[in-house]
C-alpha positions as CSV (number, residue, x, y, z in Angstrom):
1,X,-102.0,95.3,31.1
2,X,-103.8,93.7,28.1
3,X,-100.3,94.3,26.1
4,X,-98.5,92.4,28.6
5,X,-101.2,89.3,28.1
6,X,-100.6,89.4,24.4
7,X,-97.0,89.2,24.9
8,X,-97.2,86.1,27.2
9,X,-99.9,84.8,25.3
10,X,-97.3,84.9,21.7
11,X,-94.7,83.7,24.1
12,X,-96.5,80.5,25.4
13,X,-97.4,80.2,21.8
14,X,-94.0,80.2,20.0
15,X,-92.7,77.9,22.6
16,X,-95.2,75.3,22.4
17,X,-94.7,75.5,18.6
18,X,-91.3,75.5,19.0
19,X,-92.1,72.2,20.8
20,X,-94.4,70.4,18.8
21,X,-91.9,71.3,15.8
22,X,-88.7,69.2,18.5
23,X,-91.4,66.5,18.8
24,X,-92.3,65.7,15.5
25,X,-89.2,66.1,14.6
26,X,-88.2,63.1,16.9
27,X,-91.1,61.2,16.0
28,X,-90.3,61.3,12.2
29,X,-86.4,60.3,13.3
30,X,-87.6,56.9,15.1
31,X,-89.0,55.4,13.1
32,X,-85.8,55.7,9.9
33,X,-82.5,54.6,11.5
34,X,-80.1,54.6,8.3
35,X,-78.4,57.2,7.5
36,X,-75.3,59.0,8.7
37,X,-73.7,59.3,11.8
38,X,-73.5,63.1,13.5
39,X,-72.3,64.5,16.6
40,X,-71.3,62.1,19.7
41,X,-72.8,59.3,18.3
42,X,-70.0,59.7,15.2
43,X,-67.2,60.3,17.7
44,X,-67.6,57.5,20.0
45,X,-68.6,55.0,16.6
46,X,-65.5,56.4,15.2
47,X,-63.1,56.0,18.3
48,X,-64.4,52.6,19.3
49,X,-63.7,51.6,15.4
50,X,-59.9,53.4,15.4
51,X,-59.3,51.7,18.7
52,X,-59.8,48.6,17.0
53,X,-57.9,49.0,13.9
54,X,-55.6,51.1,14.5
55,X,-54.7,54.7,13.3
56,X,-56.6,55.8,10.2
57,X,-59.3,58.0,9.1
58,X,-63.0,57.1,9.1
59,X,-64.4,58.1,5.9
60,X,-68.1,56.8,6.0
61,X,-70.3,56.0,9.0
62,X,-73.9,55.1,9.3
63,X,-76.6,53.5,11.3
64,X,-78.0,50.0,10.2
65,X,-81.1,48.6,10.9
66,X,-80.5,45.6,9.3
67,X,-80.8,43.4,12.3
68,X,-77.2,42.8,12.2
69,X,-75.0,45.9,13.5
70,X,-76.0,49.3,15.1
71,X,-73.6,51.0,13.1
72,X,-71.1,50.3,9.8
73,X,-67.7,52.7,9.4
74,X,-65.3,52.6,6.7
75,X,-61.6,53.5,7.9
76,X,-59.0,54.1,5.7
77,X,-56.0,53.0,7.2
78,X,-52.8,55.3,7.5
79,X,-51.5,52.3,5.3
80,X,-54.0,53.3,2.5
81,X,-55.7,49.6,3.6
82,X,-60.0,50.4,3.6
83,X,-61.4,48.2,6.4
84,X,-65.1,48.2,7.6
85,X,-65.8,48.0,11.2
86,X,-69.4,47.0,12.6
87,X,-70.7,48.3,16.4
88,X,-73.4,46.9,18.0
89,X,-75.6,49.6,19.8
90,X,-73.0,49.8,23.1
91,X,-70.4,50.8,20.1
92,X,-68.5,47.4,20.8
93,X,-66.8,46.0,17.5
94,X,-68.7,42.5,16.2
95,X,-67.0,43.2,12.9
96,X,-64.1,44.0,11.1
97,X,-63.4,43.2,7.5
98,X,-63.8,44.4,3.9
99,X,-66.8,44.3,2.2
100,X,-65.2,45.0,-1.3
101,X,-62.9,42.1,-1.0
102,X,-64.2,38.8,-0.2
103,X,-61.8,37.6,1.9
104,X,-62.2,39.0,5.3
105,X,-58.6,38.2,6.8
106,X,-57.4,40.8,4.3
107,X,-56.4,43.2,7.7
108,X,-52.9,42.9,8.6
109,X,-50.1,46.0,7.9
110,X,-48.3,43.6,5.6
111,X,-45.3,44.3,7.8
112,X,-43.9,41.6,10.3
113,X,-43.4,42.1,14.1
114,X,-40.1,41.9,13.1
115,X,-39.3,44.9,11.2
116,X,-37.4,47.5,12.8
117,X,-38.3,50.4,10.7
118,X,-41.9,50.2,11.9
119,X,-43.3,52.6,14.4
120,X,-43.8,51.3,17.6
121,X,-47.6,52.3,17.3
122,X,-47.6,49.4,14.4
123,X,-47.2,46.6,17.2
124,X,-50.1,47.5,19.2
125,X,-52.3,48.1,15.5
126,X,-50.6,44.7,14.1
127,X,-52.1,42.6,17.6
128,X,-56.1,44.5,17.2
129,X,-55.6,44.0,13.1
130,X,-54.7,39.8,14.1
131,X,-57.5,39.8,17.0
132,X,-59.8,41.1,14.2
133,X,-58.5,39.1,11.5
134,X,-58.9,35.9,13.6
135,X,-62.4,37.0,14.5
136,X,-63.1,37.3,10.7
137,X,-61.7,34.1,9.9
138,X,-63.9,32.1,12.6
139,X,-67.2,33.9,11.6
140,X,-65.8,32.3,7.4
141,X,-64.8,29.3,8.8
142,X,-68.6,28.9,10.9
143,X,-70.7,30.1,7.7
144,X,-69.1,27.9,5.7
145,X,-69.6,25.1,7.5
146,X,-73.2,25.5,7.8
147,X,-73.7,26.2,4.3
148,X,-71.3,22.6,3.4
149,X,-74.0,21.2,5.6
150,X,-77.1,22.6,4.5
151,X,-76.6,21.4,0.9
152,X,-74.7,17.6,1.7
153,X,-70.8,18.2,-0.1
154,X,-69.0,20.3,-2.2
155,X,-66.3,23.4,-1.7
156,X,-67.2,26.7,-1.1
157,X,-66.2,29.3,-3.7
158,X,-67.2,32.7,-2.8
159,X,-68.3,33.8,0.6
160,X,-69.5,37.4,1.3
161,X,-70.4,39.4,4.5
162,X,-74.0,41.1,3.5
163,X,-75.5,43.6,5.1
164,X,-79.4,42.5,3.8
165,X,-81.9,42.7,6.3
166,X,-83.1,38.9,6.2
167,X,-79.3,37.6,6.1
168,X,-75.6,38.7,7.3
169,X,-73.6,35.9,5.2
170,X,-73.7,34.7,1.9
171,X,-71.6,31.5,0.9
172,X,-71.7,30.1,-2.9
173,X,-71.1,26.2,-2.8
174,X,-70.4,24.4,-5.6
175,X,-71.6,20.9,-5.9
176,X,-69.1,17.9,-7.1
177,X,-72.0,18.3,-10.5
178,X,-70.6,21.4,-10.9
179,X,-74.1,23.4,-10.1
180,X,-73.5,26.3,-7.7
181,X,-76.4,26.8,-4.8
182,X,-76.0,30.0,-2.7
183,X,-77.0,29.4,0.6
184,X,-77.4,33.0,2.9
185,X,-77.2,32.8,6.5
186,X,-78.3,34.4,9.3
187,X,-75.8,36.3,12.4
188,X,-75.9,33.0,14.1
189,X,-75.4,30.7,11.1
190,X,-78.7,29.3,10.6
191,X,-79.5,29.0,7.1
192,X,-82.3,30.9,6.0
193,X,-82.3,30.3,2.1
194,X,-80.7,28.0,-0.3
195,X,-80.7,29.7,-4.3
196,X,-83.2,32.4,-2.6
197,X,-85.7,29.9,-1.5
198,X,-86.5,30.3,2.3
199,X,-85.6,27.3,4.9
């Protein structure tokens, strides 16, 4: 009789081990949220990101917990093209672009409607990669506005989608003096600093 007590006793013991090992373990996973994506929270990133773009091959995905996206995927397009996606945490697409290349409306197959030796997939990739691109181009079009109006007149040469934690846009102006002032901008276009001064 006393064995059998020993034997439940290391029993009960292992398990709430095992338990306090899953806890902590959960615990010390809150409180970090970048990093890579695993198991179903990489598939339905990555399908919600290929059901935007189109057929391809997602070759990076992460959280972000830089206030601006849940998650951030790179696909590489069957076309060779690299686009990054962003989800918000319902895996809905608030982004599509490409962060190496300034110019966000940089998503279309570079083939036209038109041409009949496409795949008949193409069409349906060509109207998400337009839907996208015209997304992109509103989100430029809105931060660069702001940013003309935050600093009085000029033209904008260079604009960048950032992934810092304190902005999501970053739009260089340069004045009719020729000085540049980089204004940053939040999700919702509200300036936050002009030359890395806070507003």
């Amino acid at each position: 009789m006393n064995k059998k007590n020993i034997l439940i006793a290391t029993a009960v013991g292992v398990a709430v081990a095992l338990g306090g090992a899953g806890v902590a373990l959960a615990v010390s996973d809150m409180g970090d949220n970048d990093g890579p994506l695993t198991g179903e929270t990489l598939d339905r990133a990555s399908n919600a990101a290929l059901a935007e773009v189109g057929p391809g091959t997602v070759t990076s995905a992460n959280r972000n917990d830089d206030g601006g996206s849940a998650y951030d995927l790179e696909v590489r397009l069957d076309d060779g093209t690299a686009v990054d996606v962003e989800l918000n945490d319902s895996f809905d697409v608030v982004w599509v672009g490409d962060y190496d290349n300034d110019d966000s409306s940089n998503l279309s197959n570079n083939s036209s409607s038109d041409d009949s030796s496409a795949a008949p997939s193409s069409t349906a990739s060509a109207t998400a990669d337009t839907s996208a691109t015209d997304q992109a181009a509103s989100e430029r079009a809105s931060a660069e506005a702001a940013a003309l109006s935050a600093v009085g007149s000029g033209r904008v040469t260079d604009f960048d989608r950032d992934d810092d934690w304190d902005h999501l846009y970053e739009v260089e102006v340069t004045l009719d003096d020729g000085s540049d002032r980089d204004v940053d901008l939040d999700a919702n276009f509200v300036v936050v600093s002009i030359d890395d001064v806070q507003q």
